[in-house]
C-alpha positions as CSV (number, residue, x, y, z in Angstrom):
1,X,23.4,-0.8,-12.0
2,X,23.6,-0.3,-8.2
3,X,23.1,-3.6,-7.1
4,X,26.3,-6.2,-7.3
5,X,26.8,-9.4,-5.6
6,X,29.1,-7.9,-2.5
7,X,25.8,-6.0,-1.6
8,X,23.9,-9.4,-0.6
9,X,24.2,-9.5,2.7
10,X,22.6,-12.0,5.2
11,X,18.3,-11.6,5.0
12,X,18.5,-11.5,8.9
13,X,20.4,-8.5,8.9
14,X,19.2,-6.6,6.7
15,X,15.4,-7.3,7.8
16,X,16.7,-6.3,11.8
17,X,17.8,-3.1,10.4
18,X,14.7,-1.9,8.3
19,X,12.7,-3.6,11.0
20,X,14.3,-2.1,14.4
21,X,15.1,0.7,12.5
22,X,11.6,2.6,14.4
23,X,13.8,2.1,18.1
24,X,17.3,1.8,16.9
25,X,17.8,4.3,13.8
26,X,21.2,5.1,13.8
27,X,21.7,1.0,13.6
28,X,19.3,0.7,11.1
29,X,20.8,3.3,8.5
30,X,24.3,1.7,8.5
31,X,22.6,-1.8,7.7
32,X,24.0,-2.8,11.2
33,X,23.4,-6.0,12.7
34,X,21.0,-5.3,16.0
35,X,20.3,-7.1,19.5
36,X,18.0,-9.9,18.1
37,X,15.9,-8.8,21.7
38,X,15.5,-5.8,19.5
39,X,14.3,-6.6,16.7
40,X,11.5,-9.2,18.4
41,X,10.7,-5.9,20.4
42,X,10.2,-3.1,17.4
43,X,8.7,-5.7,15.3
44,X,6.1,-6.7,18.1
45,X,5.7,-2.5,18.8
46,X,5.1,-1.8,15.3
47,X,2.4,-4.4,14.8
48,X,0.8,-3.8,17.9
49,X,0.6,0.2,17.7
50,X,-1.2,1.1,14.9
51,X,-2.3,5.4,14.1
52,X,-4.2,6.7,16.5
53,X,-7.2,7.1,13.8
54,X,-7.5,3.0,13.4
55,X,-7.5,2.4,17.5
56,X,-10.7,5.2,16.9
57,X,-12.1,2.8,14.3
58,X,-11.9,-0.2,16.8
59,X,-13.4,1.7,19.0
60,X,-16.5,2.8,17.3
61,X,-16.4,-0.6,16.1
62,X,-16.9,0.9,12.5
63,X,-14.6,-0.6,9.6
64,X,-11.7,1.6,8.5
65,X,-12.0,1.9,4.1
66,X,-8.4,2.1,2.5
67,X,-8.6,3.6,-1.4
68,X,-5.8,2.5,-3.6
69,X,-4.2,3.1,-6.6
70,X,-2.0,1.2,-8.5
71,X,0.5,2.3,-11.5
72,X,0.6,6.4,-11.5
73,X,-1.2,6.8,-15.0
74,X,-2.1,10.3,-16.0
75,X,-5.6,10.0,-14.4
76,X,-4.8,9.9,-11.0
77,X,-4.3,13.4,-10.7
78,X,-7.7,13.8,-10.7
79,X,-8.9,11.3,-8.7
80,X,-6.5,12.8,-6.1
81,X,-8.5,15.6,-6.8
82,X,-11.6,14.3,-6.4
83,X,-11.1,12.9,-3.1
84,X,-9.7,15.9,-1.6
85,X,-12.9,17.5,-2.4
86,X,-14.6,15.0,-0.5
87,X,-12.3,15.4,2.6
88,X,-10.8,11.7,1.6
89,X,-7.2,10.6,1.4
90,X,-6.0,7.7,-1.0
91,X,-2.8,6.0,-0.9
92,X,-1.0,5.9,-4.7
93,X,1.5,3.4,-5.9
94,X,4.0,4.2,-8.6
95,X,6.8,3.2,-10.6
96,X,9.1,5.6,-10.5
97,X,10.9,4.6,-13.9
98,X,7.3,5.0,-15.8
99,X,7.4,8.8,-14.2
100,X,7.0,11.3,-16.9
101,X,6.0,8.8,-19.9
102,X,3.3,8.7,-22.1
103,X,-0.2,7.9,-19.8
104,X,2.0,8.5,-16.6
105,X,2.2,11.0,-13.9
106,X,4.7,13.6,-14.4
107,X,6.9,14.2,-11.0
108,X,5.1,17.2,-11.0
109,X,2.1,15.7,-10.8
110,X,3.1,13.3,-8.2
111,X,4.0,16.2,-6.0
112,X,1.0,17.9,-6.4
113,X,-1.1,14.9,-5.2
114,X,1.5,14.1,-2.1
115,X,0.8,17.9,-1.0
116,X,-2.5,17.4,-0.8
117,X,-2.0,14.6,1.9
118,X,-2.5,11.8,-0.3
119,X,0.1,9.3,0.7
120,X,2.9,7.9,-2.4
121,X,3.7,4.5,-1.9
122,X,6.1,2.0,-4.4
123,X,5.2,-0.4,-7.1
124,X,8.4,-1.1,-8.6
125,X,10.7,0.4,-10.8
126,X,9.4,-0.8,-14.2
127,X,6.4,-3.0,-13.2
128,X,7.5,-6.6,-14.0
129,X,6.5,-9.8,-12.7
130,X,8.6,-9.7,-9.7
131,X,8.3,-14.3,-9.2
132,X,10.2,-14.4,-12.8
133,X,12.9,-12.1,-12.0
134,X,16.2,-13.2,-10.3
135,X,16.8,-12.3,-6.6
136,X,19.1,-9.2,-7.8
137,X,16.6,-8.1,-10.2
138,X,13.6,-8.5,-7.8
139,X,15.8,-6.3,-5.2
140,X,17.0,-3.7,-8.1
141,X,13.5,-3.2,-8.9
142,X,12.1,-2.8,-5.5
143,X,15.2,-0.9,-3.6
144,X,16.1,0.9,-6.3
145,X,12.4,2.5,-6.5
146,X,12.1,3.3,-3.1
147,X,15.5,5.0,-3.2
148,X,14.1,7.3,-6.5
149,X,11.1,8.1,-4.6
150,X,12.9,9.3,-1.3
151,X,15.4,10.9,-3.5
152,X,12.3,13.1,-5.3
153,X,11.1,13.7,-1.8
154,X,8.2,11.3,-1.0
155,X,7.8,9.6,2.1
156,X,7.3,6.1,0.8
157,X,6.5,3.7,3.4
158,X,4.2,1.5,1.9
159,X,4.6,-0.8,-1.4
160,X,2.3,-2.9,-3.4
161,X,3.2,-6.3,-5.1
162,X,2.8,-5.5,-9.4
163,X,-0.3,-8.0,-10.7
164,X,-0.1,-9.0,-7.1
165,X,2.4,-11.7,-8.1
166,X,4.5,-12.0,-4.8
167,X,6.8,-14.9,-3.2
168,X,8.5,-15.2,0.0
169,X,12.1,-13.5,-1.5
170,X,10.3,-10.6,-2.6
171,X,7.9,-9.8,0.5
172,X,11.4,-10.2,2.6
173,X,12.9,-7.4,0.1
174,X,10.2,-4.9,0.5
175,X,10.4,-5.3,4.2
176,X,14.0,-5.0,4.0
177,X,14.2,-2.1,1.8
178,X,12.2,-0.3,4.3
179,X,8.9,-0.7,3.7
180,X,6.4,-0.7,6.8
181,X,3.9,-2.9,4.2
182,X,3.9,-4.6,1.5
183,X,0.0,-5.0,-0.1
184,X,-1.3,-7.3,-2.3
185,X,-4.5,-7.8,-4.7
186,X,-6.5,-10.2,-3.0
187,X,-7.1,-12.5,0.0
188,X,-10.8,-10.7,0.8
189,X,-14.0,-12.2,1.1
190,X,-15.8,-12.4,-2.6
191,X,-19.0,-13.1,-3.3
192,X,-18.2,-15.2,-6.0
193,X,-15.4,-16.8,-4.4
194,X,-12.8,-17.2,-1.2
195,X,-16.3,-17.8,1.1
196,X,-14.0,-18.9,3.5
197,X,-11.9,-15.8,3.0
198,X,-12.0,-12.7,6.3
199,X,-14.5,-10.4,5.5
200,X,-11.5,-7.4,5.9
201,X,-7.9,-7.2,6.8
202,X,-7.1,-6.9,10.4
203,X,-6.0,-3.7,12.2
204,X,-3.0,-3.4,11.9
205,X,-2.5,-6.4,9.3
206,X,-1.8,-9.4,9.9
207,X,1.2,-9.8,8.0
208,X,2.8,-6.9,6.7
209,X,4.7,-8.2,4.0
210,X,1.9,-9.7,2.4
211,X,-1.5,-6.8,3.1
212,X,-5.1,-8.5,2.2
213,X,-7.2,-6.4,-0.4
214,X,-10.5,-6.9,-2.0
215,X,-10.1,-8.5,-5.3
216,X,-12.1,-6.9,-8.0
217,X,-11.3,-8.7,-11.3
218,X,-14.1,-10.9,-12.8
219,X,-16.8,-8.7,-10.8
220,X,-18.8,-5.4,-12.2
221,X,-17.0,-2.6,-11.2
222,X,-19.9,-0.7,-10.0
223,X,-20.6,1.5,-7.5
224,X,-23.1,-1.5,-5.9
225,X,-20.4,-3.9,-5.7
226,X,-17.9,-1.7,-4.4
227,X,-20.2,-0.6,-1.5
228,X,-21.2,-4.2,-1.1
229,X,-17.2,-4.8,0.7
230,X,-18.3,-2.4,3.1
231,X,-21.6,-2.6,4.1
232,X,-20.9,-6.2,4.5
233,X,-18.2,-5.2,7.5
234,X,-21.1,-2.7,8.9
235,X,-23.1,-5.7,9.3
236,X,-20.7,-7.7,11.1
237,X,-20.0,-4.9,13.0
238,X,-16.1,-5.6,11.5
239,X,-13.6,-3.0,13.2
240,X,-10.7,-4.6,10.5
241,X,-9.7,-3.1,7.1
242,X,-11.1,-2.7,3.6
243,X,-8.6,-2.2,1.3
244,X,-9.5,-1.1,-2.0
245,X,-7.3,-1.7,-5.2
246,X,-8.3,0.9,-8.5
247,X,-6.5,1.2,-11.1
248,X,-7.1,3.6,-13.9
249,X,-10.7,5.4,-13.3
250,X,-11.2,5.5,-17.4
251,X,-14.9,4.7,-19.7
252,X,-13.3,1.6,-21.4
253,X,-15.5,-1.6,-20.7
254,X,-12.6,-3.8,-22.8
255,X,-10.0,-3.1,-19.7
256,X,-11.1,-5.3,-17.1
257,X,-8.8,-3.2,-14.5
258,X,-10.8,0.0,-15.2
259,X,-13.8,1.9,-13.3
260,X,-15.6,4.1,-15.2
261,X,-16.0,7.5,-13.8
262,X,-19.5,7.7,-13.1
263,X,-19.3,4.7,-10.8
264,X,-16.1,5.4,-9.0
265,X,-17.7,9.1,-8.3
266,X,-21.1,6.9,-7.2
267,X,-19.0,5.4,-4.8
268,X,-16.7,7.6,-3.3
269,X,-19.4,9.7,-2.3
270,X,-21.3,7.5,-0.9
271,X,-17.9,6.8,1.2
272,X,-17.7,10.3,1.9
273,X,-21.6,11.0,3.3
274,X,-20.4,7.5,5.4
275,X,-17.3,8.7,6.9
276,X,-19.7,11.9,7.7
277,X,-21.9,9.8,9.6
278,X,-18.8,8.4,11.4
279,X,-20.4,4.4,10.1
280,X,-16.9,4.1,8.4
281,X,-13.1,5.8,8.9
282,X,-11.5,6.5,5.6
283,X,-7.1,6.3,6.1
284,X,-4.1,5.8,4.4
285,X,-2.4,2.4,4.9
286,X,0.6,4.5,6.2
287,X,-1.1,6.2,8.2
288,X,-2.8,3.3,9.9
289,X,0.5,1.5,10.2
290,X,2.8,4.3,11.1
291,X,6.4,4.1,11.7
292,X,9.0,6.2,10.9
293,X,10.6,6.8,7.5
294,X,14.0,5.6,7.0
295,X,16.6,5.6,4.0
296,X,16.9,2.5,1.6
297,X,20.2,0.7,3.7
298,X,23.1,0.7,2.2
299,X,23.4,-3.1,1.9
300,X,20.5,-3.3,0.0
């Protein structure tokens, strides 16, 4: 175990360092405390600069479509795959402890998906609850992820909450472990449900510990619905974000995370004859964030 009680330092200092890390990285490796004028200034840069590709977006006034996938299982090698085909890049979020076991990614597999330009973000180490763990525990498994995935040589900037179960003490630890975002699973308009919710996320988001996505669960995963988020912000003439959350693209109607593949092919290329037509963008969350990529600091 890494982690001990000496390594808690005070959240302030940590956070300037991961934060101010884009202007001051020297500082920021060392888990040094910085000039609190700035931090206020990287953190307002970084939120106000996002990749060149989103300010294109705006622009256009087209929405910007962000395909994720959570856990690494086996499949997502060829749904990397697919995409790639289709000139599309995803973002995919793994656990780094679940790396090589049964219905997981292999590293090698990992690696082959990163060099096609997909980007690798972090989910944890082992995938728990992160609200019932202890602040040491929640930090292990965050920290010690992002470490493991620098370490096998992915440029992990971006995390997503497991189950989407997320507080304030573990948004501040993904920021301060170096993440530029932390995503969640929800906070999208629904049909359904959350009428009151934006119909996507800003550009860049609005908070970056705590990214809005569409929320899936209870809906038909079908190719219909899953267009339905998009041509909704076409409508509105929405220049924000549509963040997609998939998990495994398997037939299996008693797994209410699942797509089947026929639908998730339906719809990606129906994204891809869109992006074509320059209605939509298609980017990484990275990407769209930017920021360098920094180690883990030492404190944490």
């Amino acid at each position: 175990m890494r982690l001990t009680v000496k390594r808690l330092v005070p959240a302030c200092l940590v956070a300037a360092a991961s934060i101010a890390g884009l202007q001051f990285p020297a500082a920021a490796t060392a888990g040094q405390a910085l000039p609190a004028q700035a931090v206020v200034r990287t953190t307002t840069a970084q939120a106000a600069a996002p990749h060149a590709a989103g300010n294109e977006a705006r622009a256009a006034r087209v929405p910007t479509v962000v395909l994720t996938f959570d856990d690494g299982t086996a499949d997502h090698l060829a749904v990397a795959r697919a995409l790639t085909r289709r000139g599309l890049k995803g973002t995919f979020y793994v656990s780094s402890a679940r790396l090589g076991g049964r219905g997981f990614l292999s590293v090698a597999a990992l690696r082959a998906i990163a060099k096609e330009g997909h980007e690798i973000g972090g989910h944890t180490l082992h995938h728990p609850h992160l609200t019932e763990l202890p602040n040491l525990a929640q930090q292990t498994e965050i920290c010690d992820d992002r470490r493991a995935l620098l370490k096998m040589g992915f440029a992990a900037r971006s995390f997503a909450f497991p189950f989407g179960d997320d507080d304030e003490t573990s948004k501040q630890l993904a920021m301060q472990c170096g993440y530029t975002t932390a995503r969640d699973i929800n906070g999208i308009y629904r049909p359904d449900s959350c009428h009151s919710c934006p119909i996507t996320e800003t550009m860049p988001p609005a908070d970056l510990a705590s990214v809005r996505a569409t929320s899936q669960t209870g809906l038909p995963r079908t190719a219909s619905t899953l267009r339905e988020f998009v041509t909704r912000a076409q409508q509105k003439g929405d220049r924000g974000m549509v963040i997609f959350v998939f998990h495994e693209i398997k037939n299996d109607p008693r797994d209410k995370y699942a797509t089947s593949p026929k639908e998730f092919t339906a719809f990606i290329d129906w994204v891809a004859r869109q992006r074509k037509a320059k209605t939509i963008e298609v980017q990484t969350l990275g990407d769209i964030v930017g920021g360098r990529v920094w180690p883990v600091p030492d404190a944490m």
